[in-house]
C-alpha positions in Angstrom: 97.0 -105.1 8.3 96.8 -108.8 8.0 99.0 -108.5 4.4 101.8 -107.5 6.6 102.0 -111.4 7.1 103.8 -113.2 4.7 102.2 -116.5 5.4 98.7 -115.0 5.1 99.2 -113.1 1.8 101.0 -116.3 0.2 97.8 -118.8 1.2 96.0 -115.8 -0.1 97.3 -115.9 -3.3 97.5 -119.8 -3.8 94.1 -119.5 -3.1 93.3 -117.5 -5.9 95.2 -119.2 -8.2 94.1 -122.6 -8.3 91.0 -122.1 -10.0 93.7 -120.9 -12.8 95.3 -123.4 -12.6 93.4 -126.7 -11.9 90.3 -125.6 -14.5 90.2 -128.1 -17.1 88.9 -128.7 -20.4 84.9 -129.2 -20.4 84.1 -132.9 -20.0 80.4 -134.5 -21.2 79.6 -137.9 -20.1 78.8 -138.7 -24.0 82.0 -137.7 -25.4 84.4 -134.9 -26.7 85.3 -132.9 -29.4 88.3 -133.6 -31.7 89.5 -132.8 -34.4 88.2 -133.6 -37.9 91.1 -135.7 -39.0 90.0 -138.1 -36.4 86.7 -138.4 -37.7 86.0 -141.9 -39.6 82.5 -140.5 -40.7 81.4 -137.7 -42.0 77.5 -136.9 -42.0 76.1 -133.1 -43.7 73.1 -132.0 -42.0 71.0 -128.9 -43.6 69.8 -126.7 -40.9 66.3 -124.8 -42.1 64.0 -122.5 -40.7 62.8 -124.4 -38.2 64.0 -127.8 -39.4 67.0 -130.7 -39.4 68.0 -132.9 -42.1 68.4 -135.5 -41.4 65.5 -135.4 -38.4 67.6 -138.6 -36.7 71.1 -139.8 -36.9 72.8 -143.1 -35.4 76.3 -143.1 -34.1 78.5 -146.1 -32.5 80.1 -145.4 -29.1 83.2 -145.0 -30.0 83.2 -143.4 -33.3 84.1 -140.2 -34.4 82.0 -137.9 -36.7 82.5 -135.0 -38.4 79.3 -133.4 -38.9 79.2 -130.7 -41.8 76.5 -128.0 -41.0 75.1 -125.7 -43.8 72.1 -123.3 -43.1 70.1 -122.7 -45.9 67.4 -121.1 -43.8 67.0 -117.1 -43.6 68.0 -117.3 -39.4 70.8 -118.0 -37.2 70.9 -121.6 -36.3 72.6 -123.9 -33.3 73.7 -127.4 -33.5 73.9 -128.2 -30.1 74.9 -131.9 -29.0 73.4 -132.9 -25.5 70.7 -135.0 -23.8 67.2 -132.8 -23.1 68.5 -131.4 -19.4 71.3 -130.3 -21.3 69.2 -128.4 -24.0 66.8 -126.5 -21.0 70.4 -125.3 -19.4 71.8 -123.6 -22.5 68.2 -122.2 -23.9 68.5 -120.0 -20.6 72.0 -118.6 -21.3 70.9 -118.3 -25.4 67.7 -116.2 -23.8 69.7 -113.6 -21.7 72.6 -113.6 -24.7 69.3 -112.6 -27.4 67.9 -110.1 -24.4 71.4 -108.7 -24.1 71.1 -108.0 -27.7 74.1 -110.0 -28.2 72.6 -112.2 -30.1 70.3 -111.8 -33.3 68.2 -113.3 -35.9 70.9 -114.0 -38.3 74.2 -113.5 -36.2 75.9 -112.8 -32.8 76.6 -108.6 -32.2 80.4 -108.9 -29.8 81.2 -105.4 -30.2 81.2 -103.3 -27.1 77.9 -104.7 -25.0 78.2 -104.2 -21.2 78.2 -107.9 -20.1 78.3 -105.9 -16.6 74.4 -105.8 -17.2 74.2 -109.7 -17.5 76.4 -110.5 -14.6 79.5 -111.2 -16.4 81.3 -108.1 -15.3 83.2 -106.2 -18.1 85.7 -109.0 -18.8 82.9 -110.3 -21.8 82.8 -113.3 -20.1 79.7 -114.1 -21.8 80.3 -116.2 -25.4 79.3 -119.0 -27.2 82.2 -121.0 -27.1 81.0 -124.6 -25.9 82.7 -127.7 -27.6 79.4 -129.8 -28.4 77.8 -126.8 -30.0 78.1 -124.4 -32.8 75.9 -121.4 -34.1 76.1 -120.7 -38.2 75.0 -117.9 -39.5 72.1 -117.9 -42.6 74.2 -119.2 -46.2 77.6 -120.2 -43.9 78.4 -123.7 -43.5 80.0 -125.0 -40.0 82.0 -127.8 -38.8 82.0 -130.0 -35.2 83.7 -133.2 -34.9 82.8 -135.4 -31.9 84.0 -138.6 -30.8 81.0 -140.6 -29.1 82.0 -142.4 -25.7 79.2 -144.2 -24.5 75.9 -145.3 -25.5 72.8 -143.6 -25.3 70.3 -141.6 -26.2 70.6 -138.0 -27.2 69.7 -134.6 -28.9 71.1 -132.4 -31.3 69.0 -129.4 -31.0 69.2 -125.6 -32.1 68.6 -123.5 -28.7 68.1 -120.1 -30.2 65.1 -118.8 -28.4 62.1 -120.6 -29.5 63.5 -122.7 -32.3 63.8 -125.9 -29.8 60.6 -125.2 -28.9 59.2 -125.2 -32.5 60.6 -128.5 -33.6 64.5 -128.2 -34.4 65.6 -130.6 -32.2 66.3 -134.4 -33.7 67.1 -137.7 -32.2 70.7 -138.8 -31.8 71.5 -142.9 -30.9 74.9 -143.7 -30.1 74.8 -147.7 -30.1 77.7 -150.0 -28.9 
């Protein structure tokens, strides 16, 4: 057999490994999260059923915020930083996490789903674990601190299946 070479089953082997080892944090061409005692702003915004408050926010490249999140509304909400490309992307992965039944009206179910079914294998490898985004549950307030890197124009948006779609999305500036 061709592991009987020693050569062949070492390049085999580095070649799995790489991926291990050269994966990196996730990057966004906007920015990156930090952590809150960085932030030289903090800003609250109330997530409702099917609404932000504040609808708009404005941000300076550079600066990091620390944005306090508190659902008052009856559902599970997202606050999901990104430009609209960005939004379309991760409302297909919230879709197959609500049709796996992984993900409800008011929480997320982790418990013992067969991700096998979505694609993922058994290893769970399905989660909402992005940097710019963060679900809270009805009555549960929620933290994400973000340090700007450019100017631009972008979103923050709640991608739960059909919320996006009903209005809870709201403009984000970043200015120099």
């Amino acid at each position: 057999m061709f592991l009987r070479k020693p050569w062949l089953l070492a390049g085999c082997l580095l070649v799995l490994s790489v991926p291990v080892l050269a994966s990196p944090a996730e990057t966004f061409a906007f920015g990156e999260a930090a952590p809150a005692a960085k932030a030289t702003r903090t800003v609250e915004v109330v997530l409702q059923d099917i609404s932000f408050s504040p609808k708009s926010l404005d941000v300076k490249a550079g600066e990091t915020v620390r944005f306090v999140l508190v659902n008052k509304g009856q559902l599970l909400h997202e606050f999901n930083l990104g430009d609209a490309a960005m939004h379309a992307s991760h409302q297909q992965e919230m879709l197959k996490m609500q049709s796996s039944g992984m993900l409800t009206p008011t929480g997320m179910k982790m418990g013992d789903m067969d991700h096998s079914a979505m694609g993922h294998g058994d290893t769970g490898g399905m989660k909402h674990d992005d940097p710019n985004s963060v679900l809270v549950e009805p009555g549960k307030t929620a933290e994400l601190t973000w340090t700007f890197s450019k100017a631009g124009a972008l979103e923050f948006a709640c991608n739960i299946p059909g919320h996006y779609q009903a209005g809870m999305v709201g403009k984000l500036t970043v200015s120099q």
